[in-house]
LOMIMI-999094 format. One record per residue (C-alpha): residue in three letters; z negated, y, x. Coordinates in steps of 0.2 Angstrom, whole numbers, plus 5000, padded with zeros to 4 digits. Each point is the difference from the previous one (the first is absolute). Example, Ala and Ser with C-alpha at 12.3 -4.5 7.8 and 13.67 -1.06 7.14 Angstrom:
<nodes>
<'ala', <4961, 4978, 5062>> <'ser', <5003, 5017, 5006>> 
</nodes>
This chain:
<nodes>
<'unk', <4906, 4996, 5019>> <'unk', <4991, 5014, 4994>> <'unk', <4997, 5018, 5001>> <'unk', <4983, 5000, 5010>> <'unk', <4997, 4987, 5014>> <'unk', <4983, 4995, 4998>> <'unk', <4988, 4999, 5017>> <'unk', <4994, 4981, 5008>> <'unk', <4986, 4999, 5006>> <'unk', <4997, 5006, 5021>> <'unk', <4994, 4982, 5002>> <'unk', <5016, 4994, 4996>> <'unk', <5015, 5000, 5011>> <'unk', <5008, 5018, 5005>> <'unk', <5013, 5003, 4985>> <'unk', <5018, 5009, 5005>> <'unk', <4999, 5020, 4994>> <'unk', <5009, 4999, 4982>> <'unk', <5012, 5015, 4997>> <'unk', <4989, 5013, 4987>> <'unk', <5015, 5005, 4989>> <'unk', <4999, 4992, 4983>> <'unk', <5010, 4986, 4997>> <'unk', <5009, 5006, 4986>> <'unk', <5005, 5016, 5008>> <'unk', <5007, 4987, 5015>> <'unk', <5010, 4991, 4988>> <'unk', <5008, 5014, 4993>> <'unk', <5005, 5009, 5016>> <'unk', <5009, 4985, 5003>> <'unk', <5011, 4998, 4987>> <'unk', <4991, 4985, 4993>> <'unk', <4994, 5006, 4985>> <'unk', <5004, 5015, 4989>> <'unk', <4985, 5012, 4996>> <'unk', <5001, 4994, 4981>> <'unk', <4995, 4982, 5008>> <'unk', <4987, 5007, 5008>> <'unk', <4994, 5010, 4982>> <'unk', <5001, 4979, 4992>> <'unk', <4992, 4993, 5014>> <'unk', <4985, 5010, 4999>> <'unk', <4998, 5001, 4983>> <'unk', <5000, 4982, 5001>> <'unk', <4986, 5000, 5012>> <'unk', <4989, 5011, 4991>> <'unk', <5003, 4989, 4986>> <'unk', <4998, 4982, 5009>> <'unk', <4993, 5004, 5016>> <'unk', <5006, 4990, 5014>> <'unk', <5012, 5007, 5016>> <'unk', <5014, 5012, 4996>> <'unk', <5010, 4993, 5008>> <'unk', <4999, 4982, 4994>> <'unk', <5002, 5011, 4984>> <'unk', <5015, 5006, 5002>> <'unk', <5007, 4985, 5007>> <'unk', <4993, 4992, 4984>> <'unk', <5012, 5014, 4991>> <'unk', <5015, 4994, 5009>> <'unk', <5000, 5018, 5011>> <'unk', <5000, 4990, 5016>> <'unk', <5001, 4984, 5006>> <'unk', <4983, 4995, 5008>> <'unk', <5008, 4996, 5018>> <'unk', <5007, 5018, 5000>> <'unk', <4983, 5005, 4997>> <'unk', <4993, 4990, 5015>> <'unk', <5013, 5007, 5011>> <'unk', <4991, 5019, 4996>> <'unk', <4982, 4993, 4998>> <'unk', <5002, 4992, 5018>> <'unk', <5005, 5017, 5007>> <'unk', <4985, 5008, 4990>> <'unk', <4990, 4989, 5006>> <'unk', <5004, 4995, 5017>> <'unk', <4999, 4981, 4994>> <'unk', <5014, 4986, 5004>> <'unk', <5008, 4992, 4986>> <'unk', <4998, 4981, 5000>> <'unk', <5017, 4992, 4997>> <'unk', <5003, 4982, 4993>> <'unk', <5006, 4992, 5015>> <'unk', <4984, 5004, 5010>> <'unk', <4990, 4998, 4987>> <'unk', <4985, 4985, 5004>> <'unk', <5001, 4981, 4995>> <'unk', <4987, 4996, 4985>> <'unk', <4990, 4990, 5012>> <'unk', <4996, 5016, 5010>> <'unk', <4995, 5008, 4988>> <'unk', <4988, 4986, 4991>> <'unk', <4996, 4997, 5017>> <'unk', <4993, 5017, 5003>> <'unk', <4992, 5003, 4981>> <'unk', <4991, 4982, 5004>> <'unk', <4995, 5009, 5016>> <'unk', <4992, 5016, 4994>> <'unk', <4995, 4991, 4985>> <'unk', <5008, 5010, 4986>> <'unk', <5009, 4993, 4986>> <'unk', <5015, 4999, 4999>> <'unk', <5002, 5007, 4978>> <'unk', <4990, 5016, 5006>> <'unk', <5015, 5004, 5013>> <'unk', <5013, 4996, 4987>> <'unk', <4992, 5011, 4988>> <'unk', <4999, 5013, 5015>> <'unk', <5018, 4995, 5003>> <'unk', <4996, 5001, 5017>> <'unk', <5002, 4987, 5015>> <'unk', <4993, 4995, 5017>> <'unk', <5002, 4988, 5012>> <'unk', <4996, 5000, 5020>> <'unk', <5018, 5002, 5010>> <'unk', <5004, 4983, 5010>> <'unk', <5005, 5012, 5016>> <'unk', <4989, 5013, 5004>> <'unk', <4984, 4992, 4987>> <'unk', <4999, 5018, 4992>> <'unk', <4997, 5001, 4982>> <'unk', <5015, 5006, 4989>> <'unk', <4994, 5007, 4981>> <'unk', <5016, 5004, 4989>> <'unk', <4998, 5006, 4982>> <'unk', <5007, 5012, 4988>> <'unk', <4985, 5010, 5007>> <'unk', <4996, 4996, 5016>> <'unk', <4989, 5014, 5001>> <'unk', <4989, 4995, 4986>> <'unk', <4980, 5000, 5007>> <'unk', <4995, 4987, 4993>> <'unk', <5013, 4987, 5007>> <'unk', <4995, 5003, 5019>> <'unk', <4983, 5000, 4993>> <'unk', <5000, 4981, 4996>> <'unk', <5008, 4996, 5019>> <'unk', <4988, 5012, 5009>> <'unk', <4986, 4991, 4992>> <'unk', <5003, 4983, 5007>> <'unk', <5011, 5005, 5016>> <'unk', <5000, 5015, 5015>> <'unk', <5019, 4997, 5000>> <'unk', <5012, 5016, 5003>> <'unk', <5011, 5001, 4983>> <'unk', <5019, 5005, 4998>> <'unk', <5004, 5006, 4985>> <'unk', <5017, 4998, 4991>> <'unk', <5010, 5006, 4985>> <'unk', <5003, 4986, 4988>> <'unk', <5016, 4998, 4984>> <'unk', <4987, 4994, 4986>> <'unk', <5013, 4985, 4998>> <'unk', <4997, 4993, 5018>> <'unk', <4979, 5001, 4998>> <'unk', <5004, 4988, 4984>> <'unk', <5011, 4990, 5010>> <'unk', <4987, 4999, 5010>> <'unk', <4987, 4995, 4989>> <'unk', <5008, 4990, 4987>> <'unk', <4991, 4985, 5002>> <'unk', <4985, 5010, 4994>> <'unk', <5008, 4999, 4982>> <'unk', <5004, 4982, 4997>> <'unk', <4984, 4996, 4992>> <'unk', <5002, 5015, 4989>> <'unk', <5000, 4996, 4983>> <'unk', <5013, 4994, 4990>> <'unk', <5011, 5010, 4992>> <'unk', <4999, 5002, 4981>> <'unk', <5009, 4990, 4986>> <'unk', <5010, 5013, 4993>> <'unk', <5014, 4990, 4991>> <'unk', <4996, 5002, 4984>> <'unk', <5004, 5022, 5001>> <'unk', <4986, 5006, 4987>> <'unk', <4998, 5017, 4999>> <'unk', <4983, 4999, 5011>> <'unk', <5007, 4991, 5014>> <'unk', <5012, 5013, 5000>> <'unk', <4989, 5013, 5000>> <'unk', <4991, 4990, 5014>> <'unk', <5017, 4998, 5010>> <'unk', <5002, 5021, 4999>> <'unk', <4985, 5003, 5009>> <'unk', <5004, 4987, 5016>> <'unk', <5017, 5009, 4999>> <'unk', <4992, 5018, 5001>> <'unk', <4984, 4994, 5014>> <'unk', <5003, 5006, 5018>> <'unk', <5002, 4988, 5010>> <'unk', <5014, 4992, 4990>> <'unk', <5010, 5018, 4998>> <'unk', <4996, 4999, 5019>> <'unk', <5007, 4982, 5004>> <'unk', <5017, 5006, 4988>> <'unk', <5000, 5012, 5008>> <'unk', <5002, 4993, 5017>> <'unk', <5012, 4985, 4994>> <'unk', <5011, 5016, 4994>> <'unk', <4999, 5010, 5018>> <'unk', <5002, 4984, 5011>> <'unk', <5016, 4997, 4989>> <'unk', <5008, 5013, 5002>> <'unk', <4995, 5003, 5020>> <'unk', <5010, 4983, 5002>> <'unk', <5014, 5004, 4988>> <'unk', <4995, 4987, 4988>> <'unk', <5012, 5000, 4986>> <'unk', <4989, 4988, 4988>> <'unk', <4983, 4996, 5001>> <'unk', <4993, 4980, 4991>> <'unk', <4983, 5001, 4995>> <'unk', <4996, 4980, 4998>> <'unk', <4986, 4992, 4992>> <'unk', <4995, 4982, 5007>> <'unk', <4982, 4991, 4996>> <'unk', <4990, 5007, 5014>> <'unk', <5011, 5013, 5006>> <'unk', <5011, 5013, 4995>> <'unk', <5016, 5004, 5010>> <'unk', <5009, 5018, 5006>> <'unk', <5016, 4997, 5006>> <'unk', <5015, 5013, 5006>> <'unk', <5017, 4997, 4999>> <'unk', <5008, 5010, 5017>> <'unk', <5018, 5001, 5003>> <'unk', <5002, 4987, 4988>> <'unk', <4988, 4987, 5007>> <'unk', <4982, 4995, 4992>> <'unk', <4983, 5000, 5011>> <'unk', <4982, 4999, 4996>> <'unk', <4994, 5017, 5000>> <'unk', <4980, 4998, 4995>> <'unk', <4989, 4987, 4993>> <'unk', <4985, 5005, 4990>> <'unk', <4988, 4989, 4988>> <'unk', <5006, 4996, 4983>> <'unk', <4985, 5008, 4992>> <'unk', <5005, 5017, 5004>> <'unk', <5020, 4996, 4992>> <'unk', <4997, 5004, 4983>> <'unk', <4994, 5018, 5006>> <'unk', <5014, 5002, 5009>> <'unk', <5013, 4994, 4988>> <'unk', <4992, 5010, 4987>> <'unk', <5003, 5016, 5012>> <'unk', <5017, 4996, 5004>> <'unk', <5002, 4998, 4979>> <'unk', <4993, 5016, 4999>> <'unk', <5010, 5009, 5010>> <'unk', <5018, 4994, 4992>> <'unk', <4991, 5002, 4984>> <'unk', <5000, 4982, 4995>> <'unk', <4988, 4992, 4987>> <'unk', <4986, 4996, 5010>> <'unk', <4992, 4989, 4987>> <'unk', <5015, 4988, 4999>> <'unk', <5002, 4987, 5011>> <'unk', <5008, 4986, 4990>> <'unk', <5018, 5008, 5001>> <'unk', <5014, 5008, 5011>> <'unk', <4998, 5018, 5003>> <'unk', <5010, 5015, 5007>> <'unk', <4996, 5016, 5005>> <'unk', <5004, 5014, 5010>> <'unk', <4993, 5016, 5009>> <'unk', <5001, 5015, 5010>> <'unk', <4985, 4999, 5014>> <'unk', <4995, 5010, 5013>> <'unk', <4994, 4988, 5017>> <'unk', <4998, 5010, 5018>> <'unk', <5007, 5014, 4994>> <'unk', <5015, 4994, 4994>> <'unk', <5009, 4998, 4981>> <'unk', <5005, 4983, 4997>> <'unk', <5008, 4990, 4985>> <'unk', <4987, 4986, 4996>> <'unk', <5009, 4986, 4990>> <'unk', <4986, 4985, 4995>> <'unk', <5006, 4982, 4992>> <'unk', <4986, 4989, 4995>> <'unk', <5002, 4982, 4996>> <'unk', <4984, 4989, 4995>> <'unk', <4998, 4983, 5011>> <'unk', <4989, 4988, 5005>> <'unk', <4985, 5012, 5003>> <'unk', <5005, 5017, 4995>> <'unk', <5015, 5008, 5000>> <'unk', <5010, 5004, 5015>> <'unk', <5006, 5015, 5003>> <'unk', <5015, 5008, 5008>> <'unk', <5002, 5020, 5005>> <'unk', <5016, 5008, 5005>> <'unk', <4997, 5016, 5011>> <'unk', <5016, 5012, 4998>> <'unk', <4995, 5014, 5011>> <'unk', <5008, 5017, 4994>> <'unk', <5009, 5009, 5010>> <'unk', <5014, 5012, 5001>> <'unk', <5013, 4993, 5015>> <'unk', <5012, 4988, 4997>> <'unk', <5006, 4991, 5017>> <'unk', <5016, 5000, 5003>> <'unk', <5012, 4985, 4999>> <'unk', <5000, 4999, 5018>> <'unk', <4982, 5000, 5001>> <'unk', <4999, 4985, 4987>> <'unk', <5011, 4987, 5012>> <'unk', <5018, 5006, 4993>> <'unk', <5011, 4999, 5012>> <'unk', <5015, 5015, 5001>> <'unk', <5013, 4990, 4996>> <'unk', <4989, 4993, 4984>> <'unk', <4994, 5017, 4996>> <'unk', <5019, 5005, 4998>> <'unk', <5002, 4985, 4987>> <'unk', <4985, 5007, 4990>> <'unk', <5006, 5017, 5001>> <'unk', <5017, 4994, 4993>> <'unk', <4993, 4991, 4986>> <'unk', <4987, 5012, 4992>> <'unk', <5014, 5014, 5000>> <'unk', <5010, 4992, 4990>> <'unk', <5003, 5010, 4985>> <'unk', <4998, 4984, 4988>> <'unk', <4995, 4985, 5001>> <'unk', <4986, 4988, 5004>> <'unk', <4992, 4997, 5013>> <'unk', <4985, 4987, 5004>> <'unk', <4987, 4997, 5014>> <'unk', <4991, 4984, 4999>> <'unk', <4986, 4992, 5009>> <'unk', <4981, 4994, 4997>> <'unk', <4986, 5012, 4993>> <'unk', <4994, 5007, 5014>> <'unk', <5016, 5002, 5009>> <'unk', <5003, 5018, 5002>> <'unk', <5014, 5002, 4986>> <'unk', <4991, 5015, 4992>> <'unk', <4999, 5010, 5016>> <'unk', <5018, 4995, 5005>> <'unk', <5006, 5008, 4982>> <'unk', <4989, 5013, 5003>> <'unk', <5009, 5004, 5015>> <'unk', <5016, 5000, 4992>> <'unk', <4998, 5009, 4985>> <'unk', <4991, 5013, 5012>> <'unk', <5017, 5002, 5009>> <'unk', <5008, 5001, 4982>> <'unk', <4989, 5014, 4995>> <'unk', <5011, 5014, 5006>> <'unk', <4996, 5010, 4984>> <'unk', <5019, 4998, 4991>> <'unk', <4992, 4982, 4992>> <'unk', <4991, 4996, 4987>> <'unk', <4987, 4986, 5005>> <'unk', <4988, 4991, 4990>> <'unk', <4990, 4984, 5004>> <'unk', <4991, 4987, 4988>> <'unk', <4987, 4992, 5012>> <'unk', <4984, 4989, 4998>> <'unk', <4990, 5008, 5007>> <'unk', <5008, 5017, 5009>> <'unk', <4994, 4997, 5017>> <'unk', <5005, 5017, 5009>> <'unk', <5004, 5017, 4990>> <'unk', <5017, 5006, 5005>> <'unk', <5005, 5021, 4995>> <'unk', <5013, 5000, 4993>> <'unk', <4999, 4985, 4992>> <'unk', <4997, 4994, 4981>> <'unk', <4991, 4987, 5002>> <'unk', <4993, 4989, 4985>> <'unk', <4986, 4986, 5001>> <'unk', <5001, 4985, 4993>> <'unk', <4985, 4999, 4984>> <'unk', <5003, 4982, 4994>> <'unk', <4985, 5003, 4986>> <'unk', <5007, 5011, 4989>> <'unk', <5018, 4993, 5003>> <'unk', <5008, 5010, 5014>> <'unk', <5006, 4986, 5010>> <'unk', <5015, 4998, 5012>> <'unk', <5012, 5000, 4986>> <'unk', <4996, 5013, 4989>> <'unk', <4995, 5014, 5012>> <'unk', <5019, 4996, 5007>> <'unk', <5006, 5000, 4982>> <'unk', <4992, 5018, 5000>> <'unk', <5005, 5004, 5018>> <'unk', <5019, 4999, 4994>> <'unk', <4997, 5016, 4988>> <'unk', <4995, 5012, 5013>> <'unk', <5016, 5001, 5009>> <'unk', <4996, 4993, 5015>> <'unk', <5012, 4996, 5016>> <'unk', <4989, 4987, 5010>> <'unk', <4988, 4988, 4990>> <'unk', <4986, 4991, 5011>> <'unk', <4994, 4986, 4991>> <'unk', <4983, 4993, 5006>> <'unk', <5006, 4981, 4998>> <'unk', <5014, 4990, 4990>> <'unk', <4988, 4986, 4993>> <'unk', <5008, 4997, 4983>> <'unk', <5018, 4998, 4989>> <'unk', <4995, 5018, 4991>> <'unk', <4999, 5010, 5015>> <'unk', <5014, 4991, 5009>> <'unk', <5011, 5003, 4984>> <'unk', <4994, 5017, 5002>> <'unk', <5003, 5003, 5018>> <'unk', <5018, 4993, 4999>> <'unk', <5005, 5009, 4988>> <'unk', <4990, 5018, 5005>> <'unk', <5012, 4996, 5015>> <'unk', <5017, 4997, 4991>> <'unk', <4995, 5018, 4991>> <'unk', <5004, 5009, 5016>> <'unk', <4981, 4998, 5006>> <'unk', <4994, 4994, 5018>> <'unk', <4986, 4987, 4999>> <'unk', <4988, 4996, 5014>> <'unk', <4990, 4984, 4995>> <'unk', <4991, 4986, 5006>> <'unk', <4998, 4981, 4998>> <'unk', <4990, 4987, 5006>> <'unk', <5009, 4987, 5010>> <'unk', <5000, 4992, 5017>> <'unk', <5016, 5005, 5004>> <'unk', <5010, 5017, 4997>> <'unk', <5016, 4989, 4993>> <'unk', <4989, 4990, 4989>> <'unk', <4998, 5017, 4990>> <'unk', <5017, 4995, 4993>> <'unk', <4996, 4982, 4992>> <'unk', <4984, 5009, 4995>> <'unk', <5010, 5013, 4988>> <'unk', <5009, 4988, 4994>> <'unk', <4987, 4990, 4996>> <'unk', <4995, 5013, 4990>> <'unk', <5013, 5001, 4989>> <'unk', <5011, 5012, 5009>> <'unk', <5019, 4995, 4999>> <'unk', <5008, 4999, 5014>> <'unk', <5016, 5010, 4997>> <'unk', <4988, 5015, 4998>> <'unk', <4990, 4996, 5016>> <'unk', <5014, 5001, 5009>> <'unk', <5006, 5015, 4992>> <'unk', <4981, 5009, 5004>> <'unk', <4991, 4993, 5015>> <'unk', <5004, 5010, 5014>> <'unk', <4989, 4990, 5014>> <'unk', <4985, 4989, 5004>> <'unk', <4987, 5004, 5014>> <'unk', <4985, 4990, 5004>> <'unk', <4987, 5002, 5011>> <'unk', <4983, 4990, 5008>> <'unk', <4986, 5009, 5010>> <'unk', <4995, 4991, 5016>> <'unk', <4986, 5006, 5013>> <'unk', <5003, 5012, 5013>> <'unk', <4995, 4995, 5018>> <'unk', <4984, 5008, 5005>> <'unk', <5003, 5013, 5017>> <'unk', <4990, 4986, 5007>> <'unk', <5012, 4988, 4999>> <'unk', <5006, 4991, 5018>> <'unk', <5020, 4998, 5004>> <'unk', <5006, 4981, 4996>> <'unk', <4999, 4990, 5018>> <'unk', <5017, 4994, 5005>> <'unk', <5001, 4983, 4993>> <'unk', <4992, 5009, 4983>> <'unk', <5015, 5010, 4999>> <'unk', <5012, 4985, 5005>> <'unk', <4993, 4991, 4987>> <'unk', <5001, 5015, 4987>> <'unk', <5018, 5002, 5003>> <'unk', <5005, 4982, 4998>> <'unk', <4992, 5003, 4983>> <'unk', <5011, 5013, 4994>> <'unk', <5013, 4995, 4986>> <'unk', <5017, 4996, 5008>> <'unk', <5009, 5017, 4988>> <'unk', <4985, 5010, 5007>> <'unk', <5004, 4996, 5017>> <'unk', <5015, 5011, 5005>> <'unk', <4991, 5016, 4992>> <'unk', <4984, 4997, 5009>> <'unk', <5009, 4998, 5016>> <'unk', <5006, 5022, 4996>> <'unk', <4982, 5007, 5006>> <'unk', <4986, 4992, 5010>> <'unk', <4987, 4987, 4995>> <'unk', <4982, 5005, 5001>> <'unk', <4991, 4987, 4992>> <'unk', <4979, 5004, 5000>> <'unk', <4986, 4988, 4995>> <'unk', <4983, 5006, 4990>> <'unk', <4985, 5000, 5011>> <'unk', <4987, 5008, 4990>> <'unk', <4988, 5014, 5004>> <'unk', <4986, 5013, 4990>> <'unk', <5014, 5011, 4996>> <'unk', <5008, 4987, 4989>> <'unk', <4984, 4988, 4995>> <'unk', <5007, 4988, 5013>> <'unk', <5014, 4996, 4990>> <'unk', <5013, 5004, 5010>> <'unk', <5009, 5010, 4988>> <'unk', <4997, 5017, 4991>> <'unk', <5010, 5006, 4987>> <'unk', <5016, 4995, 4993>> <'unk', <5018, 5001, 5000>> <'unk', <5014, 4995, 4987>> <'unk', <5014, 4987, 5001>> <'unk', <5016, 5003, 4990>> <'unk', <5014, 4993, 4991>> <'unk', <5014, 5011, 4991>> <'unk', <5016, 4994, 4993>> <'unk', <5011, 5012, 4992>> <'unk', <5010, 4992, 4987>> <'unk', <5015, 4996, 5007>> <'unk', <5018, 4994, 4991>> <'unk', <4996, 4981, 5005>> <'unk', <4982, 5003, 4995>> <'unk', <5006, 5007, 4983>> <'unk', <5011, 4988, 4998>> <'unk', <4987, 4987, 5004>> <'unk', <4989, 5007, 4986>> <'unk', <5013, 4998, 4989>> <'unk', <5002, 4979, 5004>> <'unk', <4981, 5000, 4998>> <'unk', <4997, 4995, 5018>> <'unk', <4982, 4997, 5005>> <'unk', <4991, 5005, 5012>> <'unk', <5006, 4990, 5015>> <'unk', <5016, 5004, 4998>> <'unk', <4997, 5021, 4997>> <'unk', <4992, 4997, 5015>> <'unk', <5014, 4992, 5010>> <'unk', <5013, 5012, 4991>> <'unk', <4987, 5014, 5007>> <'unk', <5002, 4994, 5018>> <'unk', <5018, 5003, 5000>> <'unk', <4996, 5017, 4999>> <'unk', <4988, 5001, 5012>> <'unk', <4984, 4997, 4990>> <'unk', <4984, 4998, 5009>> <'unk', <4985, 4990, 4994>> <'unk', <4981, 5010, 5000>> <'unk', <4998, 4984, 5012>> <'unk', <5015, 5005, 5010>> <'unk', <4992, 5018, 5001>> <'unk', <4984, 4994, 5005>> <'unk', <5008, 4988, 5016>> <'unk', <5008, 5015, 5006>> <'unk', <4983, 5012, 4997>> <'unk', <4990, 4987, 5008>> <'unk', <5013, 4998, 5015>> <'unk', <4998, 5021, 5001>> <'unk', <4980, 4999, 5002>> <'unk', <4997, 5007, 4982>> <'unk', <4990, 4983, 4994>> <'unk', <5000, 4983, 5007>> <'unk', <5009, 4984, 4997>> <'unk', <4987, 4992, 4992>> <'unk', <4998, 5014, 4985>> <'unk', <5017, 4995, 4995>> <'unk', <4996, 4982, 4998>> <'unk', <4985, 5004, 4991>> <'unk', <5009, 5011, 4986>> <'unk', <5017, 4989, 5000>> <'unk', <4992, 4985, 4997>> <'unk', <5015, 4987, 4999>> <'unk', <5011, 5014, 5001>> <'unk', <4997, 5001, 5020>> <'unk', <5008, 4984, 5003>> <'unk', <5017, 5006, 5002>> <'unk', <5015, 4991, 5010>> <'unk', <4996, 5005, 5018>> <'unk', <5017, 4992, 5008>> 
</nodes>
């Protein structure tokens, strides 16, 4: 990964021919970098030393896997990938064989082992290349070498057990000054930028929308939540965690020093290239803090409805209710639920230049032109409530607010509504009817609720089958279908069933699934609905009033995606809970 490949010795194996153009001139010709990356990367270099191009993959330009990819070609060296990576056994084996200790290969971070197969000897590293490191094995063994390219996070993987005597990590608690001076310059060393770094790019290269750093007695803990489920990314020695939690601190512009309280903080960061919204929450525990990063990747296309999981004849339904002239209308569902992209959508397709739009979000997740758009600033008192007090005074038409959490803004919202305004809001409920008790609850009276609220939607995101995913064997399917909710039954039997089970392969992390699809519920508000609002029904009776007119659950949606092939039967258990134990008869 540099700019000059350096000459091994003739006693050592024959090395590939390496492609003479600089490596920086390579990475620009391809689009990977932009010149002025180039300009930061070298500047860096001259002043730090090291490989350009782990220094511009330590300035976010590139992620270090691109990198590998053109460094391969360069090169003419294979890339070692995780699944064909050796067993730890190999490789102490080896390193017991050729007598060489283990520590100086970890600081090389390099690795060799003897393949079980064809008995050859198999040296990865970040540089392979590197003289010194076929130097050890040709002192002890005659043995032809291959050389491979190695992501730095798979040599510690590798070699972590090299680092659980390490030292323990220090006693920082207390948040003096000096410790926190101490706690900048872990944060600002190489290899913790570097391991950041990685955690950031192996992120977003498996879509990761929140990353958990956890801190345990002998360990510390990555973790990535993907489509919605948690799994242990990386495991790494607890001494090195207060490094890293101080870079990540660093980054969001946190306090670094303080460790006894709560913290938020947010960024803009640049990782593999690409700008993404960092947003950090610290919470102290048992042995540090724990730490949570949402990645909000920016980017300037909205999917469409369809693409989200909206079916046409639901798209219609949203359609009808955001055009409304006045109004209220709410989408509910669970953070992380893919409200904010579904209103996004809408007021996209309301943004036809003849309205005036503004928005009051916490944060604003994706700019839209055309679009006033306000951010919620809760420090200096620009909350929910008074930024849609101000909102009201710059003659809007449409009015998105970010979420209804309180009597004030709901107060607001009602009455920004009965003004001749159209509001676009969300609240937090398991249901979308149960956004009406909700108001209520809140204070709103429920003559003016039904004077105002136009319609409830909610919505759940579920995992979309993997292209690896196998057709249901015939007594799968049977059992499928006997499954199915007796009112879902003679609309299923319109189209064909396709039912598909996970499998699992590389292109999904063996999960079975990759990526994710929505599951609605919409209920315009109807005359027996309104007048249900009026008697104060709860939930279960909206619900049955709803069915009258057709209402369909999120968990009748997901039956009738799952029977399509789009997700399987067991996603809609897992996010129904309860809910999936419907009459079947």
């Amino acid at each position: 990964m540099t700019d000059t490949v350096e000459t091994v010795a003739i006693r050592f194996p024959a090395l590939p021919a390496p492609d003479r153009r600089r490596l920086g001139e390579l990475l620009v010709e391809r689009g990977l970098i932009r010149p002025a990356d180039l300009t930061n990367g070298l500047t860096l270099q001259q002043q730090n030393g090291g490989l350009l191009g782990l220094n511009l993959v330590r300035l976010g330009a590139i992620s270090e896997a691109q990198l590998l990819e053109v460094v391969s070609e360069q090169l003419d060296l294979p890339i070692l990938l995780a699944e064909d990576g050796p067993r730890p056994d190999q490789v102490a084996g080896f390193l017991a064989e050729i007598r060489s200790p283990l520590s100086w290969w970890a600081e090389a971070e390099a690795v060799a082992w003897r393949d079980d197969e064809t008995g050859r000897v198999r040296l990865a590293g970040v540089q392979p290349l590197d003289p010194q490191l076929a130097e050890r094995i040709a002192q002890v063994s005659d043995d032809p070498i291959d050389f491979l390219l190695a992501q730095r996070s798979l040599i510690e993987a590798l070699t972590q057990d090299l680092h659980a005597d390490a030292a323990p990590g220090l006693d920082l608690m207390s948040g003096t000054g000096a410790d926190a001076a101490r706690l900048r310059e872990l944060a600002q060393e190489a290899p913790t930028i570097d391991f950041v770094n990685s955690v950031f790019a192996e992120a977003l290269a498996r879509r990761a929308s929140d990353v958990h750093v956890e801190p345990y007695e002998d360990r510390f803990l990555v973790r990535m939540r993907i489509d919605g489920v948690l799994s242990t990314a990386r495991a790494a020695p607890r001494a090195n965690f207060e490094a890293v939690a101080s870079r990540i601190k660093l980054l969001s512009q946190m306090d670094i020093g303080e460790r006894r309280l709560p913290q938020d903080g947010r960024q803009t960061i640049r990782v593999s290239g690409q700008e993404i919204d960092l947003r950090v929450s610290t919470l102290p525990c048992s042995w540090g803090e724990s730490i949570v990063l949402r990645l909000l990747g920016k980017t300037s296309r909205l999917p469409e409805l369809s693409e989200l999981g909206v079916s046409p004849a639901q798209e219609r339904t949203f359609l009808t209710l955001s055009e409304h002239p006045n109004g209220v209308f709410l989408i509910t569902g669970p953070t992380g639920s893919g409200k904010t992209t579904t209103i996004y959508r809408l007021l996209s397709h309301l943004n036809d230049g003849e309205r005036k739009i503004i928005t009051v979000e916490d944060p604003v997740e994706l700019d839209l032109p055309g679009v006033i758009q306000v951010r919620v600033r809760s420090e200096i008192g620009l909350t929910f409530a008074a930024g849609l007090r101000s909102i009201l005074r710059q003659d809007p038409d449409v009015i998105m607010v970010g979420e209804i959490r309180d009597p004030e803004t709901a107060r607001i919202a009602v009455q920004a509504a009965l003004t001749g305004h159209l509001v676009i809001s969300t609240v937090h409920t398991n249901t979308a009817l149960a956004a009406i008790p909700r108001l209520l609850d809140l204070g709103i009276e429920d003559y003016l609720l039904a004077d105002v609220l136009r319609g409830v939607a909610g919505q759940r995101l579920v995992r979309r089958l993997c292209d690896c995913a196998r057709p249901s064997t015939p007594e799968e399917a049977a059992a499928h279908e006997r499954s199915l909710p007796a009112h879902l039954r003679p609309l299923a039997e319109r189209e064909p069933a396709a039912w598909r089970e996970p499998v699992g392969c590389p292109k999904c992390g063996q999960s079975g699934f990759r990526g994710r699809v929505g599951v609605y519920e919409i209920a315009p508000m109807s005359p027996a609905l309104i007048a249900g609002l009026r008697d104060s029904a709860d939930e279960d009776r909206l619900t049955a009033t709803a069915r009258g007119d057709g209402f369909l659950s999120f968990v009748d949606d997901g039956y009738l995606k799952a029977r399509r092939g789009e997700t399987a039967l067991s996603e809609i258990h897992r996010i129904a809970g309860g809910d999936a134990g419907v009459e079947t008869v």
